[in-house]
C-alpha positions as CSV (number, residue, x, y, z in Angstrom):
1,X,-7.3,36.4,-21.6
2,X,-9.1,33.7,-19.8
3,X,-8.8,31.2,-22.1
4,X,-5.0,32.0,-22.8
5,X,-5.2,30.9,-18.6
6,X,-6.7,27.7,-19.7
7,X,-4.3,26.9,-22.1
8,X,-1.4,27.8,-19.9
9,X,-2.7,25.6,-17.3
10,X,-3.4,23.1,-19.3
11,X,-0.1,22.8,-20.6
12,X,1.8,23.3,-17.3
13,X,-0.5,20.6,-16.3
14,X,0.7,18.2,-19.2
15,X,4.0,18.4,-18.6
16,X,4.3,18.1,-15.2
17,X,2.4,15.1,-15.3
18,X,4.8,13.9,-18.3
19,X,7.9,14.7,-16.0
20,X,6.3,12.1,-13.1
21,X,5.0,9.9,-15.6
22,X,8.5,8.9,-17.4
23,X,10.6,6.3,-15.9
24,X,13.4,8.3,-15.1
25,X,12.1,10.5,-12.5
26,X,12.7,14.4,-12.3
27,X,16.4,15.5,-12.0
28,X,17.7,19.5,-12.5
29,X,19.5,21.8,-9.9
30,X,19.5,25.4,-9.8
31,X,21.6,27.4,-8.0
32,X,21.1,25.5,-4.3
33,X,18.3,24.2,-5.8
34,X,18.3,20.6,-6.7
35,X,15.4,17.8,-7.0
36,X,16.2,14.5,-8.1
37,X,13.2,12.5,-7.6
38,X,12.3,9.2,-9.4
39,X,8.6,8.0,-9.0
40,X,8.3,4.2,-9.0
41,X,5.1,2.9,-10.4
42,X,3.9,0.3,-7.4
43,X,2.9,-3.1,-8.6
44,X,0.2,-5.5,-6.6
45,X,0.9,-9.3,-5.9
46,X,-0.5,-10.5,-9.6
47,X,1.8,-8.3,-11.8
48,X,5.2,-8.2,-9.4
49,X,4.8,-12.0,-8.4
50,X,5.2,-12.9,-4.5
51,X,3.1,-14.5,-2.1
52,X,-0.1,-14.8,-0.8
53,X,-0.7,-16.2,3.1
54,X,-4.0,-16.7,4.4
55,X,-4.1,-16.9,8.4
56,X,-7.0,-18.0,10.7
57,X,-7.7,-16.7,14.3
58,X,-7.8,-18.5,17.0
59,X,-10.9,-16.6,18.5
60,X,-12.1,-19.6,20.5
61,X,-11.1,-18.3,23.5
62,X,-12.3,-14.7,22.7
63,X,-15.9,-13.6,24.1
64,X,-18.1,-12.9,21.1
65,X,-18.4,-8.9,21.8
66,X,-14.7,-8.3,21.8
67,X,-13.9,-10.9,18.7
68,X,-14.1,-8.1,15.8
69,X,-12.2,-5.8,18.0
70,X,-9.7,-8.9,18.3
71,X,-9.1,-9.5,14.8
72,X,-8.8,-6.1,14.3
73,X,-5.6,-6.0,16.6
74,X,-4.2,-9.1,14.9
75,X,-4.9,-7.1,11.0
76,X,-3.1,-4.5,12.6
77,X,0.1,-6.3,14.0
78,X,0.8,-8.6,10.9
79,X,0.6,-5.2,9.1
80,X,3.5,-3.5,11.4
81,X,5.3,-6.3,11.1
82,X,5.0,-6.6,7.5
83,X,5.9,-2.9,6.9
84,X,8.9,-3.3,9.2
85,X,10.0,-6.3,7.3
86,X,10.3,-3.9,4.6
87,X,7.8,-5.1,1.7
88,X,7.1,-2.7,-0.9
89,X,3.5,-2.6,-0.9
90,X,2.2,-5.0,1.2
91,X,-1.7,-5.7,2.0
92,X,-3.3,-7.1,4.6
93,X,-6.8,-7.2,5.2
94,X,-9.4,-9.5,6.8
95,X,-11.7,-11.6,5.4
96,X,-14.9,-14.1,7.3
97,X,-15.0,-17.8,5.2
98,X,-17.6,-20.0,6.7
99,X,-17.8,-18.4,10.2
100,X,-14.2,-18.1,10.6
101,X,-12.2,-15.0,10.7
102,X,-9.0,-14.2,8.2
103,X,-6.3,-12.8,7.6
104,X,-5.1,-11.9,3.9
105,X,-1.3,-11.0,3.8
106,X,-0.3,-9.8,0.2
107,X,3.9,-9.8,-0.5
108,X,4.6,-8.6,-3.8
109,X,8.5,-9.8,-4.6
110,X,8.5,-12.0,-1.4
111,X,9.1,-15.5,-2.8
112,X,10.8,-17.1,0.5
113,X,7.5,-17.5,2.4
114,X,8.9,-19.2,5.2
115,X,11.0,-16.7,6.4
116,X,7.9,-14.7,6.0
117,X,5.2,-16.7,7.8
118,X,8.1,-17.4,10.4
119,X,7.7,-13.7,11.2
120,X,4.0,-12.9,11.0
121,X,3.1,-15.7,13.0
122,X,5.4,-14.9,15.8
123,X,3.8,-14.3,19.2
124,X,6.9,-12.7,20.1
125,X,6.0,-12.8,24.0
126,X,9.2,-11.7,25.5
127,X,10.1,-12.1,29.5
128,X,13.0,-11.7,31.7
129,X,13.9,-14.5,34.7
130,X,15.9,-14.8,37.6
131,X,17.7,-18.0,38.1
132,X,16.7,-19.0,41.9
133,X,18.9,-20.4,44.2
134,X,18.7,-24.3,45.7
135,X,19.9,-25.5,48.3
136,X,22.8,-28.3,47.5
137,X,20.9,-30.8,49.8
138,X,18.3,-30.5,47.1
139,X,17.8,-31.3,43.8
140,X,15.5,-29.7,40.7
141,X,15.3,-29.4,37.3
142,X,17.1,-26.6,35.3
143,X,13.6,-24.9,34.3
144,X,12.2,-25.5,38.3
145,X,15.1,-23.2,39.0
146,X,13.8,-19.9,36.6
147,X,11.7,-17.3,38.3
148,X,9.7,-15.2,36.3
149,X,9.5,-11.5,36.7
150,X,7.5,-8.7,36.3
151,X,9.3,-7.2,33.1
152,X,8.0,-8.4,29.8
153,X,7.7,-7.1,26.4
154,X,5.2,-4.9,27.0
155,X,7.9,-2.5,29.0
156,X,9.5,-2.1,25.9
157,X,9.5,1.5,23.9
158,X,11.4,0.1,20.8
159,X,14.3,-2.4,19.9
160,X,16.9,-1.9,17.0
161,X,19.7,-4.2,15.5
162,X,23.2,-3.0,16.6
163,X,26.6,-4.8,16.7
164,X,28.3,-5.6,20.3
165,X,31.2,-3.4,20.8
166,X,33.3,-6.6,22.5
167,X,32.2,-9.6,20.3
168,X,31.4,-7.2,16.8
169,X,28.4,-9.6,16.5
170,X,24.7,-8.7,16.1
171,X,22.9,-7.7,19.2
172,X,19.6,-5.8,19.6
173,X,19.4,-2.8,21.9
174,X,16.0,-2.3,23.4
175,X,14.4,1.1,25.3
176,X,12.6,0.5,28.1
177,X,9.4,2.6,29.0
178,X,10.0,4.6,32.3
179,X,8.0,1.6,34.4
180,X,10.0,-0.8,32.9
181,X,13.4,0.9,33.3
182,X,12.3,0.8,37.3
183,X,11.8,-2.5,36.9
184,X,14.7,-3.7,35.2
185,X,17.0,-1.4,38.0
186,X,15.6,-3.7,40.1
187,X,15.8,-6.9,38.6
188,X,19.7,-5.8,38.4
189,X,20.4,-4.5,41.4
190,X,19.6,-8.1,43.0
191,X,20.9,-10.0,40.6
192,X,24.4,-9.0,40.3
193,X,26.9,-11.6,39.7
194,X,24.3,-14.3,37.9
195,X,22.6,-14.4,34.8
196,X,19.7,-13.2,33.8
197,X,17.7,-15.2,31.4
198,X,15.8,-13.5,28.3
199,X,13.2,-15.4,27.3
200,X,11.2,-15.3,24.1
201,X,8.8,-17.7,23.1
202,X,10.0,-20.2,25.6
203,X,13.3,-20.2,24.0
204,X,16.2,-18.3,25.7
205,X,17.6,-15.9,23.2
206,X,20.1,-14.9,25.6
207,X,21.6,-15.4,29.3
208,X,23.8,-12.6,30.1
209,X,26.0,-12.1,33.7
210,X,24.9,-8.8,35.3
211,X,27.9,-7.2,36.4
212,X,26.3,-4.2,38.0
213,X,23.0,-2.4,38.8
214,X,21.8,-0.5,35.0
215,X,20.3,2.0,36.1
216,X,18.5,4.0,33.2
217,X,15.7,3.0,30.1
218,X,18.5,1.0,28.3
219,X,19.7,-2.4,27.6
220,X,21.0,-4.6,25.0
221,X,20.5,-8.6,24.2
222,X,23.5,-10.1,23.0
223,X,23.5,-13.8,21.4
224,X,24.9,-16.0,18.3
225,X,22.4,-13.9,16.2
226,X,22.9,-13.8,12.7
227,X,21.9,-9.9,11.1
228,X,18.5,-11.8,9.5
229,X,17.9,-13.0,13.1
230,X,19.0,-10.3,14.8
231,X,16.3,-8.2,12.6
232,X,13.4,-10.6,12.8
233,X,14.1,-10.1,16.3
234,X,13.8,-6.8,16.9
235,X,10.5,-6.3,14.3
236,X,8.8,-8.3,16.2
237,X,9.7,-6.9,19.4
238,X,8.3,-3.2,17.6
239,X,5.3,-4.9,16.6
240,X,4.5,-6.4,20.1
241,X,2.6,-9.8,20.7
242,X,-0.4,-11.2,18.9
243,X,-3.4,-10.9,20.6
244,X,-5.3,-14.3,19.6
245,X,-3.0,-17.3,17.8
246,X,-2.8,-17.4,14.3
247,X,-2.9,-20.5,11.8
248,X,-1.6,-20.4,8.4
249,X,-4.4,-22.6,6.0
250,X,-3.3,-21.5,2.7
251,X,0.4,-20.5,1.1
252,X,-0.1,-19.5,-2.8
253,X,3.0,-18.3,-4.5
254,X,3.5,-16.4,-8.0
255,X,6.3,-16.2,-9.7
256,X,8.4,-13.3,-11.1
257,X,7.6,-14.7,-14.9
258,X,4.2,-14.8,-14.7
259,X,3.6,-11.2,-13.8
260,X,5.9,-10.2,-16.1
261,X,3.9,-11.8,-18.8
262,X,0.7,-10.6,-17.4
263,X,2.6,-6.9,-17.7
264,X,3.5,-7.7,-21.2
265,X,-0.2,-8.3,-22.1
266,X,-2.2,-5.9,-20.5
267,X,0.3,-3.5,-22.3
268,X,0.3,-4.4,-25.1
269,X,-3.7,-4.9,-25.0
270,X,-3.5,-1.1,-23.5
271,X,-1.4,-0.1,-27.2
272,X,-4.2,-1.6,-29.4
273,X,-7.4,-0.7,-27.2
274,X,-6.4,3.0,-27.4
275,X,-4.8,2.8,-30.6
276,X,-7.9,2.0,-31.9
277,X,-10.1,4.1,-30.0
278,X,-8.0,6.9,-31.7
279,X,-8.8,5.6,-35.2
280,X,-12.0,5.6,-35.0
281,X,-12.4,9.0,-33.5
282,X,-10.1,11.1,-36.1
283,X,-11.9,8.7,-38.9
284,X,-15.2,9.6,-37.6
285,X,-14.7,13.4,-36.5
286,X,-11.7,14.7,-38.3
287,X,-9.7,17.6,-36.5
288,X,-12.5,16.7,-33.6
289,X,-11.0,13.3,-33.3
290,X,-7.3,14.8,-33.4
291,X,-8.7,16.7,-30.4
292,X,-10.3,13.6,-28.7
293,X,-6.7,12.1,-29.5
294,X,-5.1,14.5,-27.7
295,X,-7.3,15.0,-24.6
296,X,-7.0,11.0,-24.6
297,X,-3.3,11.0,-24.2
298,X,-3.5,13.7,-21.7
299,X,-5.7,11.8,-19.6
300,X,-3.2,8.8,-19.6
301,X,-0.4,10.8,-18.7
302,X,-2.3,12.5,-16.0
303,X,-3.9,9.2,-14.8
304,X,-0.2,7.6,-15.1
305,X,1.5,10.2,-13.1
306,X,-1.1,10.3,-9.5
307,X,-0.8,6.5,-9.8
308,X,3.0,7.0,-8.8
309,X,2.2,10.1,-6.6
310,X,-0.7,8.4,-4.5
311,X,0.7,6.0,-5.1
312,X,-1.5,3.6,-6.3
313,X,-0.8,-0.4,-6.5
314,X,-1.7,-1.7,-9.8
315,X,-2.8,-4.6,-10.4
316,X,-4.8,-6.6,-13.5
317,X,-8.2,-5.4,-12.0
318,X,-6.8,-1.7,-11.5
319,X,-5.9,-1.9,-15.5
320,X,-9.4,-3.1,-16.3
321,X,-10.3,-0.6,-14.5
322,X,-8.0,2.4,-16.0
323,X,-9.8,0.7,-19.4
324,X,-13.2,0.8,-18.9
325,X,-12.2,4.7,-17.7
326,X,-10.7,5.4,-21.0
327,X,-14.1,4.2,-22.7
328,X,-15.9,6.9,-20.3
329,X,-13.5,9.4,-21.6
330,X,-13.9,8.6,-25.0
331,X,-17.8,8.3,-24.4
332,X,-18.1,12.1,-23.2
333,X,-16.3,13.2,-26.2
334,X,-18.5,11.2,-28.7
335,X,-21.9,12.3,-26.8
336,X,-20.5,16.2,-27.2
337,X,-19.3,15.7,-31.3
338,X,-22.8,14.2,-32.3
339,X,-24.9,16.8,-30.2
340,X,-22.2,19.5,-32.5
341,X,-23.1,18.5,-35.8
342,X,-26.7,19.2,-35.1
343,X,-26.1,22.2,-33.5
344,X,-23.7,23.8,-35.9
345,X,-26.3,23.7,-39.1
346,X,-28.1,25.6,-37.2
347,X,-25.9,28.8,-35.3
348,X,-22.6,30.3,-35.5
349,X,-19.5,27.6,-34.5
350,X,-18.8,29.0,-31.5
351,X,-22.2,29.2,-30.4
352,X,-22.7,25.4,-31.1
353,X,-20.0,24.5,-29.8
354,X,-20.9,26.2,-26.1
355,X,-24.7,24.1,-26.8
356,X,-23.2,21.2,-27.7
357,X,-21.3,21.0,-24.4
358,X,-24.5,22.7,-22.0
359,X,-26.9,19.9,-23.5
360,X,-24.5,16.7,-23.8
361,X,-23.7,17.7,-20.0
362,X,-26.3,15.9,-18.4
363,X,-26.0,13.1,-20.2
364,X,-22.2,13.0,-19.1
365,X,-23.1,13.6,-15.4
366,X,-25.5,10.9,-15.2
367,X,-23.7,8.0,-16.5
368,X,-20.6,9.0,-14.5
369,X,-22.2,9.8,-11.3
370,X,-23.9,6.0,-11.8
371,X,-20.9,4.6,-12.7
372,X,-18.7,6.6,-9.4
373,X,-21.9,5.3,-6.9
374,X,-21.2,1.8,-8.2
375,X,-17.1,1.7,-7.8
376,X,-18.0,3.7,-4.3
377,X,-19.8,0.4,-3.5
378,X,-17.2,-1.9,-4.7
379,X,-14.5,-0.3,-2.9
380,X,-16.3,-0.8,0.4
381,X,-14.3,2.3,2.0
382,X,-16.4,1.8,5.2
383,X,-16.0,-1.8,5.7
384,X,-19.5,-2.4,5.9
385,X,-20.2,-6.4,7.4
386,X,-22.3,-7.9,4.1
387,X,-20.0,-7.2,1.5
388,X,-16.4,-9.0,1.9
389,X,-15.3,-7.1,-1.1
390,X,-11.4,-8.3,-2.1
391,X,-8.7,-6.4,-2.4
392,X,-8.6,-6.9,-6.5
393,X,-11.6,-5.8,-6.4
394,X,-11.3,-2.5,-4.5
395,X,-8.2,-1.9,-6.8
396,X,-10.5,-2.5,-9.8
397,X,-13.1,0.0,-8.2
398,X,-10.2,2.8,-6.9
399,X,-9.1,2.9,-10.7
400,X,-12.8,3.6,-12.3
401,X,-13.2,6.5,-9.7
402,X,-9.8,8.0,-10.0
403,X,-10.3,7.3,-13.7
404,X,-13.8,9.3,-14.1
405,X,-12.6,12.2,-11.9
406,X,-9.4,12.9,-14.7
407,X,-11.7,11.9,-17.4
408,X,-14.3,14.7,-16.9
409,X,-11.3,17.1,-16.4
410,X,-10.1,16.2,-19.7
411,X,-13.1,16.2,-21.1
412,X,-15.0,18.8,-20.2
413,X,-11.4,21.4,-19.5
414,X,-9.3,20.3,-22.1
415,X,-10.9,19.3,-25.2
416,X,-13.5,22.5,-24.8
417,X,-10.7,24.4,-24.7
418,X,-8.6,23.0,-27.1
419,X,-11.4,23.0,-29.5
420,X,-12.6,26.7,-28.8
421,X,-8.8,27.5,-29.9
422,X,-9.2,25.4,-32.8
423,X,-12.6,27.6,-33.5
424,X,-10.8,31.1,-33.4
425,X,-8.3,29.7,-35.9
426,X,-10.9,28.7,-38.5
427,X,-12.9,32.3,-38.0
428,X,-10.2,34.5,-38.2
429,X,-8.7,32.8,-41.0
């Protein structure tokens, strides 16, 4: 009964995985009951094409005890903004290259990097003036007449595109927090009749007339916006100011074609590594290597199927490593076949065939336990300060583990079990 269970699960296991794995998703209703899902396989920077923009910090101005904490805050701006630019799968991470601090922005399918760097780099610092009155008997310059307030951008909650209901052209409505809506009743109620300046980077985005006290968290900036500028805008309002300056220092782009060929390749390599594996199992073992075969294509189509649901982002280090986690697989399977034709001269199949597993076992633990300590290290999940391990490189490293993990499922769940079926078959026949 308990290994019918196996199988079952097995099984259920399979095609579930199959179902994700396909390209066309999961769609069925039942009743009320309806799922249409379709699982998108995430592609890095080297495969999807895109661009790559290295910024540098500005930390001079930083006290050295607060500069790691600094670039921190700047990692974790660019990366808001990026994500409310709406990249699929961005990266950003931070890098030290001869002293200096960096920041790595990955854009997979991003080719225009100009409207790109345009936005990360933004300081976005964002402040309301009052236009102060002169005397006719004297005479100053337009920007001598701007007073600054006390409301800036960091009295905003959020700000979102929306179209003005008079002129039907973008405008961007902003939430106050409660201190700044005080502020900006205020700054209305003594301003009524003149214009009210909204400043952003020492360019006024807009000027409007105040008609009345606002009262309230609310507000709207109207201007010539276009919807892109209207957008930009508003992210990086959301995403707040930068808290040192950035510098871009390098701007690499890939294109579309190349990582579509680089696609092509690594599947087709992929098609003839495994293909071959295959051969030389069922030539070597027989019905064992059939079984090797098919606990090989499970794994792929287990592996296949979290990389959507993570979801991972592949890239041509991630394959090398999903490889070199097929020739794990495959190496469990021919450590367990060699220790079985010694043992089954010797006992009953079944009998050997529970041996053969026991003894190959620590074999199999140690070399994948080395092998998981080693992609632990790679993958640098703590962020430890002497290793500046890349972000191929952790992919590379993410892969081997995940890769390892499936591969001792499948081989030490499914082709046991698959083979103890294949046992009962023999005996009672």
């Amino acid at each position: 009964m308990k290994k019918i269970w196996l199988i079952s699960f097995i099984f259920v296991v399979t095609l579930a995985a199959t179902l994700i794995a396909l390209p066309y998703g999961i769609k069925f209703k039942i009743g009320n009951f309806s799922i249409d899902k379709k699982f998108d396989l995430k592609l890095g920077l080297d495969l999807a094409g895109g661009s790559q923009l290295t910024f540098e910090a500005d930390l001079s101005n930083i006290p050295e005890e607060k500069r790691k904490t600094a670039v921190e805050g700047v990692r974790n701006v660019i990366e808001k903004r990026v994500n409310l630019f709406g990249v699929s799968e961005p990266t950003v991470q931070t890098s030290r290259f001869e002293g200096k601090e960096r920041i790595i922005v990955e854009l997979p399918g991003i080719t225009d990097t100009q409207t790109a760097i345009t936005l990360i780099g933004k300081t976005a610092q964002l402040q309301f003036f009052e236009i102060q009155d002169i005397p006719a008997t004297q005479t100053a310059s337009a920007s001598s007449q701007l007073v600054a307030t006390n409301l800036t951008g960091a009295d905003l909650k959020s700000a979102s595109v929306v179209f003005d209901s008079q002129t039907g052209k973008p405008a961007i409505s902003i939430e106050f927090t409660d201190e700044g809506g005080k502020k900006f009743e205020e700054i209305t109620g003594r301003n009524v009749g003149k214009t009210l300046p909204i400043i952003l980077d020492d360019a006024i985005v807009s000027a409007p007339v105040v008609q009345e006290r606002i009262s309230g968290t609310s507000a709207q900036i109207s201007g010539t916006f276009t919807i892109d500028e209207a957008k930009q805008l508003a992210i990086q309002l959301n995403a707040g100011a930068l808290p040192v300056p950035v510098n871009l220092v390098k701007e690499k782009t890939i294109g579309p074609t190349l990582g579509e060929m680089s696609v092509k390749q690594s599947i087709l390599a992929g098609i003839v590594g495994i293909s071959m594996v295959l051969l030389f199992m069922i030539l070597s073992y027989g019905k064992l290597g059939i079984i090797a075969g098919a606990g090989l294509l499970i794994f792929a189509v287990i592996t296949l199927a979290l990389y959507k649901l993570i979801p991972v982002t592949l890239t041509l280090p991630g394959i090398a490593g999903f490889m070199l986690s097929v020739g794990m697989a495959v190496d469990s399977n021919i450590l367990i076949f060699e220790r079985f034709k010694e043992e089954k001269g010797k006992r009953a199949l079944a009998d050997a065939l529970e041996v053969s597993f026991g003894r190959a076992w620590d074999s199999i633990r140690d070399a994948n336990i080395a092998t998981i300590v080693t992609a632990f290290i790679l993958a640098n999940p703590l962020e430890w300060n002497f290793l500046h391990i890349s972000g191929p490189v952790r992919g590379f490293a993410f892969t081997l583990m995940l890769g390892i993990f499936i591969s001792l499922f499948t081989g030490i769940v499914v082709s046991r079990n698959l083979i103890r079926l294949l046992i009962r078959e023999r005996r009672e026949k």
